[in-house]
C-alpha positions as a Markdown table, in Angstrom:
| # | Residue | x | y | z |
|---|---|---|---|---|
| 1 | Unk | -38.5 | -3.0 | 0.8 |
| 2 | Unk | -39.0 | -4.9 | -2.7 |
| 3 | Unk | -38.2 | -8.7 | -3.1 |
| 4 | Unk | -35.0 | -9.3 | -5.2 |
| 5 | Unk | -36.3 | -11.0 | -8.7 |
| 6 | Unk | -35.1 | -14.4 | -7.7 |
| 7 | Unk | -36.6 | -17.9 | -7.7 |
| 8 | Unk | -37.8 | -19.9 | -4.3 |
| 9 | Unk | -34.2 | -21.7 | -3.8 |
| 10 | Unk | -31.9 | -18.9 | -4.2 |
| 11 | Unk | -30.2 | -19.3 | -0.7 |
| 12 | Unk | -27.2 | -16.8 | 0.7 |
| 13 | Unk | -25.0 | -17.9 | 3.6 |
| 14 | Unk | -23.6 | -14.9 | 5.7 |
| 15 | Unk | -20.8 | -15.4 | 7.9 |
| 16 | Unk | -19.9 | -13.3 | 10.7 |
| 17 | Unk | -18.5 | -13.8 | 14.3 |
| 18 | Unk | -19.7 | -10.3 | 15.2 |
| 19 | Unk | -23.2 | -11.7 | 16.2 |
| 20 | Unk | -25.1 | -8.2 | 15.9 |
| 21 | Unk | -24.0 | -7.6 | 12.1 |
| 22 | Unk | -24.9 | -11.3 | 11.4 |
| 23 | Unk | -28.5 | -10.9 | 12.8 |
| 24 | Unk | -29.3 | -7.5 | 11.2 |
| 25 | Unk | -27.6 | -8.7 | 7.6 |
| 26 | Unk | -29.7 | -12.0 | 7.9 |
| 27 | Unk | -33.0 | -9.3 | 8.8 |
| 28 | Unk | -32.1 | -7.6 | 5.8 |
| 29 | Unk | -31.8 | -10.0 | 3.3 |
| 30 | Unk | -35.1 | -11.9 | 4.7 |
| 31 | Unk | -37.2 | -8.9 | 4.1 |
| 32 | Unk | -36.1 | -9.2 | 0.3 |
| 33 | Unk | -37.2 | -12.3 | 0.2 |
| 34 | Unk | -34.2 | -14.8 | 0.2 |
| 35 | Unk | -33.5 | -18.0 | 2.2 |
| 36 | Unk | -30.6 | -16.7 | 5.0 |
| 37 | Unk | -28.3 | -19.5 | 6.3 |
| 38 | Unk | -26.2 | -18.0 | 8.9 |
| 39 | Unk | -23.0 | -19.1 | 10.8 |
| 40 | Unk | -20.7 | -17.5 | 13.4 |
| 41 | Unk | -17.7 | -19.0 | 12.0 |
| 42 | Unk | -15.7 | -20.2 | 8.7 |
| 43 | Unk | -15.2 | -24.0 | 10.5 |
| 44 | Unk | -19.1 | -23.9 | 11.1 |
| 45 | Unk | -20.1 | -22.8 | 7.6 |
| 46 | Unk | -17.3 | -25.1 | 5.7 |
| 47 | Unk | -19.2 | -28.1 | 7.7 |
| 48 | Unk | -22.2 | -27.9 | 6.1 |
| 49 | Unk | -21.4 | -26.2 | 2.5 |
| 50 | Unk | -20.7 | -29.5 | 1.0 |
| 51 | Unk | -24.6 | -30.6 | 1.5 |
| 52 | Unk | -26.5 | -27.6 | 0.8 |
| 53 | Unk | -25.1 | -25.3 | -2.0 |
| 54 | Unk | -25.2 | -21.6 | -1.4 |
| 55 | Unk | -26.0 | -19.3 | -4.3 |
| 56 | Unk | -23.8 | -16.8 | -2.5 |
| 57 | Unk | -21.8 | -16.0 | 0.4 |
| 58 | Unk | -21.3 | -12.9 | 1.9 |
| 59 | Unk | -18.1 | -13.7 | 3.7 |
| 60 | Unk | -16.2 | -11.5 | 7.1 |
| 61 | Unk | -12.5 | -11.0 | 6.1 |
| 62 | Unk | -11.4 | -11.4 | 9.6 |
| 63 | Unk | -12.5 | -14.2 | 12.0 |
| 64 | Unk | -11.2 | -15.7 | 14.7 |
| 65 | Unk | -9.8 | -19.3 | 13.8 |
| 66 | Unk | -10.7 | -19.3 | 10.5 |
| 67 | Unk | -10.9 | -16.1 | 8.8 |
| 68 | Unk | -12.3 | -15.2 | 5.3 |
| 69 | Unk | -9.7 | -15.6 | 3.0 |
| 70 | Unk | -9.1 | -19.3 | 4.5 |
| 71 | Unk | -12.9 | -20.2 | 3.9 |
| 72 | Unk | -12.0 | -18.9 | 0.1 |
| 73 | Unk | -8.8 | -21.2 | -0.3 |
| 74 | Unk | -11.0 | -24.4 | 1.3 |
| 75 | Unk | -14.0 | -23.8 | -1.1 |
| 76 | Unk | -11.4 | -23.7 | -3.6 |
| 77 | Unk | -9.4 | -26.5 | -2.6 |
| 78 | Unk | -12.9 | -28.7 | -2.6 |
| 79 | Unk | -14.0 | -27.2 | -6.3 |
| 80 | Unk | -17.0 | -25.2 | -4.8 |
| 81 | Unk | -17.7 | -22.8 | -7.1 |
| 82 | Unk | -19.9 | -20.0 | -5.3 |
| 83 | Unk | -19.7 | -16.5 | -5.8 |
| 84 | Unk | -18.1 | -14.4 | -2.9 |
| 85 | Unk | -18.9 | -11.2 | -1.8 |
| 86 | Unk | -16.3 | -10.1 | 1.1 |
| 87 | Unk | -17.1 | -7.5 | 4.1 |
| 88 | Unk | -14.7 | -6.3 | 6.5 |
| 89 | Unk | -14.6 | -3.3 | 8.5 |
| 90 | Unk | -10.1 | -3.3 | 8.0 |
| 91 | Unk | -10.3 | -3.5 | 4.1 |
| 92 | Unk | -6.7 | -2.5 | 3.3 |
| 93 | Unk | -4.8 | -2.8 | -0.1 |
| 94 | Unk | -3.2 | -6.2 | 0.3 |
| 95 | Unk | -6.3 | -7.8 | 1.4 |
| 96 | Unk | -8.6 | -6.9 | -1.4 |
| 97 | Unk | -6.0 | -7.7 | -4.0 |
| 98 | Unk | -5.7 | -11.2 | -2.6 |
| 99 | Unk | -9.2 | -11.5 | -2.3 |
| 100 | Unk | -9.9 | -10.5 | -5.8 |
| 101 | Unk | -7.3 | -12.6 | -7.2 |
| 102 | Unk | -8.5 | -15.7 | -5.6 |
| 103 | Unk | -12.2 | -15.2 | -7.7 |
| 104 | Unk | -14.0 | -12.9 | -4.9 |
| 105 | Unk | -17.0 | -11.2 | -6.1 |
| 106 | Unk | -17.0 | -8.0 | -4.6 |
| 107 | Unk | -15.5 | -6.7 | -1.5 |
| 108 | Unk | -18.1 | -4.4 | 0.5 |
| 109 | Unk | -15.8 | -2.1 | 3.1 |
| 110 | Unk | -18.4 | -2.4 | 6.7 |
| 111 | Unk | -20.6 | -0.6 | 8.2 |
| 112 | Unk | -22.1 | -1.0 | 3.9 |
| 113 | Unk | -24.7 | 0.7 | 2.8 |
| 114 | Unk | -27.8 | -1.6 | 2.3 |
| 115 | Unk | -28.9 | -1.4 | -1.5 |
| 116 | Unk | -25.2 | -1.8 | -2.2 |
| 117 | Unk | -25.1 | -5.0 | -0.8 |
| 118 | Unk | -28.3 | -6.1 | -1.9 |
| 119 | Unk | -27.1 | -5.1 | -5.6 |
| 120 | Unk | -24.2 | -6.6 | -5.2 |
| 121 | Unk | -26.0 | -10.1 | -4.3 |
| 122 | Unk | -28.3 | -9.6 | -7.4 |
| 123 | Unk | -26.1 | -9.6 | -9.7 |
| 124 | Unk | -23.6 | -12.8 | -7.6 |
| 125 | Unk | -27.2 | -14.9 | -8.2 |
| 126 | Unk | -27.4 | -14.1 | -12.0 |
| 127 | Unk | -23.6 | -15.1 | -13.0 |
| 128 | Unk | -23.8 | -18.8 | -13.6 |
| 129 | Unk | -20.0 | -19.3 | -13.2 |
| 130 | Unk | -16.9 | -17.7 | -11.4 |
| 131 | Unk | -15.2 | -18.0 | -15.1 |
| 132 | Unk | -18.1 | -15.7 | -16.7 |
| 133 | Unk | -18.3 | -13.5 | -13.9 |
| 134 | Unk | -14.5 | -12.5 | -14.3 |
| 135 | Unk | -14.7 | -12.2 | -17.8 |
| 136 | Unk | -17.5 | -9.5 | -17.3 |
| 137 | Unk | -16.0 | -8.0 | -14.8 |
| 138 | Unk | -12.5 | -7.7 | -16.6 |
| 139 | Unk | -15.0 | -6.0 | -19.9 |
| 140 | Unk | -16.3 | -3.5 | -17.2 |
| 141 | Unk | -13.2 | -2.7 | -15.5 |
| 142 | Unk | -11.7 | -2.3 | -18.9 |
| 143 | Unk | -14.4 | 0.0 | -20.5 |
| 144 | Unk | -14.2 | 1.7 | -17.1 |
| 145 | Unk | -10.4 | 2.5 | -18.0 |
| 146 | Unk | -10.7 | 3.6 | -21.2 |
| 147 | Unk | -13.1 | 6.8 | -20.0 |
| 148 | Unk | -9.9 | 7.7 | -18.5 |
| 149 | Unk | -7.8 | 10.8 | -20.3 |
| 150 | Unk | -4.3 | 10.3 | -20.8 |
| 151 | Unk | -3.3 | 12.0 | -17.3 |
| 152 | Unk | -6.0 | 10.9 | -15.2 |
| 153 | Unk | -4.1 | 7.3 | -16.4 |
| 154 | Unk | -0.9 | 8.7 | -15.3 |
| 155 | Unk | -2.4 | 8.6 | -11.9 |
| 156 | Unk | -4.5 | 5.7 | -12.0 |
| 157 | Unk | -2.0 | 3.5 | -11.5 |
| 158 | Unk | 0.4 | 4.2 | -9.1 |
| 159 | Unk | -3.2 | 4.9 | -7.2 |
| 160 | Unk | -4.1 | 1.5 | -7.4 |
| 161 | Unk | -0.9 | 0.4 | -6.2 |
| 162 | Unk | -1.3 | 2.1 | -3.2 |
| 163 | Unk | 1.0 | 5.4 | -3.5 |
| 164 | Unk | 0.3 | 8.5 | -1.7 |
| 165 | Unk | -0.7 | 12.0 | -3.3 |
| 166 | Unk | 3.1 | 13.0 | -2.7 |
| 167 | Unk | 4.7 | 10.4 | -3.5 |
| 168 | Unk | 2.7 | 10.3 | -7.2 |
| 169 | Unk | 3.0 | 13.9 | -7.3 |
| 170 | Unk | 7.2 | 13.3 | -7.4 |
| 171 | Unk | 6.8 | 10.9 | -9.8 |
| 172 | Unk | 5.5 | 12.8 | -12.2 |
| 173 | Unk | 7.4 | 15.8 | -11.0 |
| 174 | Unk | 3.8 | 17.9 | -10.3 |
| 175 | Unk | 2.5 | 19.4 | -7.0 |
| 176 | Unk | 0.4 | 17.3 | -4.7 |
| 177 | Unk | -2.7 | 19.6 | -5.4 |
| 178 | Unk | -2.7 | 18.8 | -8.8 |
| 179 | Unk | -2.8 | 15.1 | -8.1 |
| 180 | Unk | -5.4 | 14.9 | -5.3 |
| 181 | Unk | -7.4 | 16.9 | -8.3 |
| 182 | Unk | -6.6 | 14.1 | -10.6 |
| 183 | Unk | -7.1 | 11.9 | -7.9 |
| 184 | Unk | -10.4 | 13.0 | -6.9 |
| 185 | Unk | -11.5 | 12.7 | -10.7 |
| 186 | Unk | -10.2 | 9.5 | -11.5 |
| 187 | Unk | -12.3 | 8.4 | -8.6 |
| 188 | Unk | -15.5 | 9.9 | -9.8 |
| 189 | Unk | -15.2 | 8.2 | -13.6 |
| 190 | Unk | -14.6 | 4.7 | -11.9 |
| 191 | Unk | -17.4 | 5.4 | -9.6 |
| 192 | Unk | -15.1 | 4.4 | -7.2 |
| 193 | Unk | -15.7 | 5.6 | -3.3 |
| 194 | Unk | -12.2 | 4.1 | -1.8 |
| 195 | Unk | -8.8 | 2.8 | -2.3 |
| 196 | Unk | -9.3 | -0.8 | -2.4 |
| 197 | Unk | -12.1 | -0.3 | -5.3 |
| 198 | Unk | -9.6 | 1.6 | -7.4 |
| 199 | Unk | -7.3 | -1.7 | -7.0 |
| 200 | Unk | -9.6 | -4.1 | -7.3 |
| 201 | Unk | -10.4 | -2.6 | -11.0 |
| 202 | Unk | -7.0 | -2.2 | -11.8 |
| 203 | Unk | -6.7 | -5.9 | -11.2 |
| 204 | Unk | -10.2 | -7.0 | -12.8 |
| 205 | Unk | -8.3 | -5.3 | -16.0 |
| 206 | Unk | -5.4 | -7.3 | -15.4 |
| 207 | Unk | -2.7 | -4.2 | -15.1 |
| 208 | Unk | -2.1 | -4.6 | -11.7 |
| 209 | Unk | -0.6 | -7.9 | -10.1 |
| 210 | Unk | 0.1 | -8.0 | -6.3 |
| 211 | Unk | 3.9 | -7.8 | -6.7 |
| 212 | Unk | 3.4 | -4.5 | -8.3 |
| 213 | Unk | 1.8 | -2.9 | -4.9 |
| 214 | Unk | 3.4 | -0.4 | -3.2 |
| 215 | Unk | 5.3 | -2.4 | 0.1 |
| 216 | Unk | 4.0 | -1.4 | 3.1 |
């Protein structure tokens, strides 16, 4: 597998309580050729952030004790500024909204494919600042938007917020099969593979804010 372009310090720090995905994700990011600091829990990894700097952290959502989103608020609270990139195996709605509008980088849905993540940790270690990395992003999600047509729009939203095909389909008083068609292209031009990616665009974009999501 080829290195990642990256200089001799760049240094990620995984954490994970599920001690099989911590090993293999520490494997894989070794054989690229970065330094792997790996912990087993948020407590354990919020210990020793304040002496040695990450250049990312990919991040469990859901930990015992301390989960994910916790770590975030404490990194926060203590002005570390460290790009995020969140993995969970129960990525609903709610979660990646909050997640995304607390500065995460990415949110990876488990089991991930490999080069995704690896991508996705590329481009973490080239953004010098949480503030640049959400202005790109918000450009991207943006020009992402604008490929839409005016109907595949119609849809988009009420998507993102987390509405079923029927329940869209009523709303704009058309059958369900024609929104899982709109659906299904909508999807495609975001280059989006699930739900939560359609909201956390909609978000980067600034359209959607979490008191516009559907209630569960």
């Amino acid at each position: 597998m080829p290195e990642l372009s990256s200089s001799a310090t760049n240094t990620v720090f995984v954490v994970d309580d599920d001690a099989g995905m911590l090993e293999s994700t520490q494997w894989l990011l070794e054989s690229v050729g970065l330094e792997v600091k790996a912990y087993s829990d948020g407590r354990q990894f919020l210990d020793e952030v304040n002496e040695n700097r990450p250049d990312c952290v990919v991040l469990d959502i859901r930990m015992p004790g301390l989960g994910g989103l916790n770590v975030q608020e404490e990194l926060q609270k203590r002005d570390i500024d460290v790009p995020i990139i969140f993995v969970s195996g129960h990525a609903d709605v709610p979660i990646v909204v909050r997640a995304f509008k607390s500065g995460a980088f990415d949110f990876i849905e488990k089991p991930f494919n490999e080069q995704l993540l690896l991508d996705s940790i590329q481009q973490a270690m080239q953004t010098p600042s949480a503030a640049k990395n959400h202005t790109e992003v918000s450009q991207d999600a943006e020009e992402l938007i604008n490929t839409l047509t005016r109907r595949e729009r119609d849809v988009f939203l009420p998507l993102a917020q987390g509405y079923t095909s029927r329940e869209i389909a009523e709303q704009l008083g058309v059958s369900v099969k024609t929104i899982d068609l709109y659906r299904a292209r909508v999807m495609k031009r975001l280059g989006a593979d699930r739900l939560p990616d359609v909201t956390g665009i909609a978000i980067a974009a600034g359209l959607l804010k979490p008191e516009d999501l559907r209630a569960s």
